[in-house]
C-alpha positions in Angstrom: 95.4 24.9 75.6 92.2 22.9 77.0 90.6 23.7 79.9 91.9 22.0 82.9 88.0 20.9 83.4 87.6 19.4 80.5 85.3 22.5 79.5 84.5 24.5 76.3 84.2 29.3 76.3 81.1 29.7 75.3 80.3 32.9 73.3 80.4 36.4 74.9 76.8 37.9 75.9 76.4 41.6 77.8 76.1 39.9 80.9 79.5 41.7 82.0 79.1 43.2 86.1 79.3 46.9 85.3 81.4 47.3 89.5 84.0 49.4 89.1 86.9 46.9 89.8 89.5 49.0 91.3 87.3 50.5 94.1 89.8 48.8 96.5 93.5 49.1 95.2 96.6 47.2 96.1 98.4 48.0 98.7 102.7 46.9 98.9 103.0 45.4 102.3 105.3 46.2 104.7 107.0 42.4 104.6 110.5 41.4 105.5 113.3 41.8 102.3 112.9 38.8 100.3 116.3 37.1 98.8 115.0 35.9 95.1 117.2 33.1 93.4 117.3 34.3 89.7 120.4 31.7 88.1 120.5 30.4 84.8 119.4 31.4 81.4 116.2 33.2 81.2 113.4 31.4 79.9 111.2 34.1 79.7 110.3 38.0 81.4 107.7 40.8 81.3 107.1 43.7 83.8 103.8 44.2 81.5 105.1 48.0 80.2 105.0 46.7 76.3 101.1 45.6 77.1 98.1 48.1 76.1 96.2 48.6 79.0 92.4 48.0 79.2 89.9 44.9 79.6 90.9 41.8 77.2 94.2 43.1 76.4 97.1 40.7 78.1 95.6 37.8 75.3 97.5 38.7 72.4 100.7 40.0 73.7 103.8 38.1 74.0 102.2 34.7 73.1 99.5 35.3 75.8 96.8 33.0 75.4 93.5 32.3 77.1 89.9 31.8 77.2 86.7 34.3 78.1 88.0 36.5 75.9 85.6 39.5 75.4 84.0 39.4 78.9 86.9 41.6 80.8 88.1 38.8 83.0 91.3 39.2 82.3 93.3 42.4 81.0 96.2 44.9 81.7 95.7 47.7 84.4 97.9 51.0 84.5 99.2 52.0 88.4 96.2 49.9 90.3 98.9 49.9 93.3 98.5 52.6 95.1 102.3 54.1 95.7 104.0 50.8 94.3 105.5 52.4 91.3 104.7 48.9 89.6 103.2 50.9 86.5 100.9 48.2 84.4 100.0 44.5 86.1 97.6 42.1 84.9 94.7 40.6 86.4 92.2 37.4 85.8 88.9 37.0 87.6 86.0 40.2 88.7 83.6 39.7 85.9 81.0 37.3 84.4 82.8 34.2 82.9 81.4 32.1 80.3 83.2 28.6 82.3 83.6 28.1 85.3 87.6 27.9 85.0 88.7 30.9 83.0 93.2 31.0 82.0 95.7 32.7 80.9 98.9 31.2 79.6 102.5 32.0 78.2 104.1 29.4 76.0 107.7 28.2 77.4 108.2 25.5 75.9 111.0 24.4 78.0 112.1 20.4 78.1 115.3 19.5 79.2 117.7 17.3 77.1 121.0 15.9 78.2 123.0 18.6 78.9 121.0 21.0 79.1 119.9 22.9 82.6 117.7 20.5 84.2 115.6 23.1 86.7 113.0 26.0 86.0 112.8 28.8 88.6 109.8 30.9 88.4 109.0 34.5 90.6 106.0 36.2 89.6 104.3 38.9 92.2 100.7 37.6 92.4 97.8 39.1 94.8 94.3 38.1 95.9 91.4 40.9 95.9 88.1 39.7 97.9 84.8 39.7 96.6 83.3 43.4 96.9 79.5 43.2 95.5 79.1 39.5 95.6 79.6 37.2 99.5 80.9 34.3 96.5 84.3 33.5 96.6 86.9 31.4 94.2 90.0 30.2 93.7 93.0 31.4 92.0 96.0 29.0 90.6 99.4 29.9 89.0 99.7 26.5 87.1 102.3 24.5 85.0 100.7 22.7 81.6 103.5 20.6 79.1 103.7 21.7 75.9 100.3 19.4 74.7 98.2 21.3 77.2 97.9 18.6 79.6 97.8 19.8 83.2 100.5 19.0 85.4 100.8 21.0 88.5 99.7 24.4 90.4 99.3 26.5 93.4 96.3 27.5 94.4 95.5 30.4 96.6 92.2 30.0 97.4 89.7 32.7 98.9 86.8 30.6 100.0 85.7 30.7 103.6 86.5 26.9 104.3 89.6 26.4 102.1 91.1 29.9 102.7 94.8 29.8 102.4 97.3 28.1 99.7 97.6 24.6 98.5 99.9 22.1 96.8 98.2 20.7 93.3 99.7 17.9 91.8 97.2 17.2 89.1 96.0 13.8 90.5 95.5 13.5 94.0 94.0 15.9 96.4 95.5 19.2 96.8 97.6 19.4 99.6 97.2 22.1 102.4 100.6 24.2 102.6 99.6 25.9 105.8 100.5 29.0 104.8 97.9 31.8 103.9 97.8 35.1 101.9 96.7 38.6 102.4 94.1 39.3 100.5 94.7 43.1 99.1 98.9 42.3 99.4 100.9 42.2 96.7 102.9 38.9 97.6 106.1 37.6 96.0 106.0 33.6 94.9 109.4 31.5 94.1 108.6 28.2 92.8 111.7 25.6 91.6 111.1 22.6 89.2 113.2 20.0 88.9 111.7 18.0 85.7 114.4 15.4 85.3 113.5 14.2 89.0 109.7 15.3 88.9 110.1 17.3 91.6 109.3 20.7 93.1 110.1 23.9 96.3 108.0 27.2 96.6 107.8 29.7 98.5 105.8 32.9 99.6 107.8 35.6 100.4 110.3 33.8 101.2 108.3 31.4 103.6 108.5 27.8 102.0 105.6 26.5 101.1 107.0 23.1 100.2 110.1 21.8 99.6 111.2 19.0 97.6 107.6 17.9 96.7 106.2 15.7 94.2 105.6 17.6 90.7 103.1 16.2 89.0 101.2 12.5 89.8 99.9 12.3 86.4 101.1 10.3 83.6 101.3 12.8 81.4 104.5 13.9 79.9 106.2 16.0 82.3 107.9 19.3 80.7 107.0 23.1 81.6 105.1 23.9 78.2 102.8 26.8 79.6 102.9 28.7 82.6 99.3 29.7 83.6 97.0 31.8 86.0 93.8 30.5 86.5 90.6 31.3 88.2 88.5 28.3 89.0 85.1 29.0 90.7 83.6 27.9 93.6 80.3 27.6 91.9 79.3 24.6 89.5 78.1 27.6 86.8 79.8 30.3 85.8 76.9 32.7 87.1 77.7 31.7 90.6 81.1 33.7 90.5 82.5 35.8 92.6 83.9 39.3 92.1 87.0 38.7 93.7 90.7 38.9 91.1 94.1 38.1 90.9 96.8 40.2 90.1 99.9 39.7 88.3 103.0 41.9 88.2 106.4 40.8 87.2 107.1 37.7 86.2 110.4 35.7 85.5 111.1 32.1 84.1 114.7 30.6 84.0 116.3 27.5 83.4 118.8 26.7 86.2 121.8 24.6 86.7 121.4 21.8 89.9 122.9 22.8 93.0 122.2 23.3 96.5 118.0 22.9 96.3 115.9 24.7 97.3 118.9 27.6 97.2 118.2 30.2 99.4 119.7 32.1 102.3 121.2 30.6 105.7 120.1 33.7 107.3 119.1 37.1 106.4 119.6 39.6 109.3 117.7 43.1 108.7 118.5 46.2 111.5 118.2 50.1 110.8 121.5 50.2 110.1 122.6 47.1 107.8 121.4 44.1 106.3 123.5 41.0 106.6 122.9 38.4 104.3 124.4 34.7 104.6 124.0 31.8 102.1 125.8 28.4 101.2 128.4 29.1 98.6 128.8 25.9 96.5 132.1 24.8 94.6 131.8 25.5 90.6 129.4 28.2 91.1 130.0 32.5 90.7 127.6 34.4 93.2 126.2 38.1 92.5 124.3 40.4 94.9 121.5 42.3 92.8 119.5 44.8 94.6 116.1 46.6 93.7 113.9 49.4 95.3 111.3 48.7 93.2 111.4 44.9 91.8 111.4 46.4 88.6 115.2 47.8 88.4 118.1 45.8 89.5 121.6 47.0 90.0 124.7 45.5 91.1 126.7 47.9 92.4 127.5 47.5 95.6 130.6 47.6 97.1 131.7 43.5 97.8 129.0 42.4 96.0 130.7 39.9 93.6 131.4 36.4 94.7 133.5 34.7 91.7 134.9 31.1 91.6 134.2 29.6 94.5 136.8 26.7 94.7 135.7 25.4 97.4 132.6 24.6 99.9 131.9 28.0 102.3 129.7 30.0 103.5 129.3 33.3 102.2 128.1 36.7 103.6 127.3 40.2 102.3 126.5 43.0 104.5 124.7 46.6 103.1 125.0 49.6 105.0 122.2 51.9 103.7 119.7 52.8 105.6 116.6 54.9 105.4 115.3 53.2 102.9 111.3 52.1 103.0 112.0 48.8 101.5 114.8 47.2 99.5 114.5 43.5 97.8 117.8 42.2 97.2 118.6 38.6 95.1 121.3 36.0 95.1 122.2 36.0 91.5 124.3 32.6 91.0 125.9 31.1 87.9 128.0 28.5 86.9 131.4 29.3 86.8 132.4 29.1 83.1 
């Protein structure tokens, strides 16, 4: 896949900054329980556990593929969140590059024909750690490229004074400011739905939309999600003017989706010490599951009332849990076509 600046790696030199990286760890934040849409027929998956942790080792796994390889600007790290239980995430940025827009990219592949599921879903935890050693400061993307490698769309969380906060990339124009920031340090949970028969697209941060029903992609280009990317693009017009700030990456989900109620997500979601009270559209031809996770790793589904199955009609439905006591739970509307 080309560099979305038209640029070429250069070969490694020993020009790597020898700061320990993971001075400052990751912290989980204490943020509202997010509801995470995760229909249709998964596209792809990784929690990172079947990676080999070190410098340069999340190219080469899975399909991975990227450029600076050999200059520890990307690679697998092993419990860098301090009592998040995440075990191994990824990460892009820190060290010297050799471009000034270093990527790495998983192959999906994933076009839509008539008759098959015309959306992609995508939640992927990401996170934004500041500059320690240098006062430069970049940007960071999680990026859609078709299946040629030409670049189509992205969101950028970007970390520079000015800038700071996210923006809408639509490969053409401008980049549009969401008006929503980050926390830099925060582990932060990012939904984004593509509709590429209508060349549109929603996201969200934590369950704060970022946009909703936006325009995909303004190139000409052919639209179709070929790669999924993460990207660090520098401030700087040469790669020695980078900054040591990163990106992390924990788990990760693609998914084709059937159309229905866009962007889906909850009418209200109502959190006391005692219960949490979910409430959501329910949508004829459609079967609704409550999934549930401590730990956005394990999801059960085992909760008493739980199960929504062949809704017939229009409604609204609602799901109440009783525990309590918990630090955090994440919970997800699982829904599925009824067959």
């Amino acid at each position: 896949m080309p560099d979305r600046d038209g640029s070429t790696s250069t070969s490694p030199d020993s020009m790597i900054h020898p700061f320990p990286r993971h001075i400052i760890a990751f912290i989980l934040a204490s943020m509202p329980l997010v509801v995470l849409p995760a229909e249709g027929g998964l596209l792809y998956r990784t929690d990172f556990e079947n990676f080999v942790s070190g410098d340069d080792k999340w190219v080469g796994t899975d399909g991975w593929i990227g450029n600076n390889t050999g200059r520890a600007v990307h690679g697998i790290d092993q419990d860098v969140i301090a009592g998040g239980g995440l075990g191994k995430t990824a990460f892009i940025g820190f060290s010297l590059p050799s471009s000034t827009l270093a990527f790495v990219a998983k192959p999906i592949n994933y076009s839509p024909q008539p008759g098959d599921l015309p959306l992609v879903r995508v939640e992927t935890l990401v996170g934004i750690q500041d500059s320690i050693a240098k006062t430069t400061r970049d940007s960071f993307f999680v990026s859609v490229y078709n299946s040629s490698g030409g670049y189509l769309a992205g969101i950028r969380f970007d970390n520079r004074p000015a800038t700071y906060g996210i923006w809408r990339a639509d490969g053409a124009n401008a980049d549009h400011d969401t008006g929503v920031i980050f926390y830099r340090g925060e582990l932060h949970l990012l939904s984004f739905t593509v509709n590429l028969p209508t060349n549109r697209w929603s996201a969200e941060l934590d369950g704060i939309p970022l946009f909703e029903d936006a325009p995909f992609t303004a190139t000409t280009r052919a639209v179709g999600f070929g790669y999924l990317a993460y990207e660090w693009q520098l401030g700087a017009a040469t790669a020695t003017g980078y900054g040591d700030n990163w990106m992390l990456v924990a788990d990760t989900v693609v998914r084709s989706a059937p159309l229905g109620i866009e962007p889906f997500k909850p009418s209200s979601f109502i959190h006391t010490a005692a219960t949490t009270t979910l409430t959501w559209p329910g949508q004829k031809g459609f079967d609704y599951q409550i999934e549930y996770s401590n730990d956005l790793i394990d999801w059960r589904r085992d909760l008493t009332g739980s199960a929504f199955p062949t809704i017939l009609v229009d409604q609204t439905l609602t799901f109440q849990d009783a525990a309590s006591g918990l630090p955090r739970r994440f919970y997800r509307v699982l829904r599925s076509e009824t067959p």
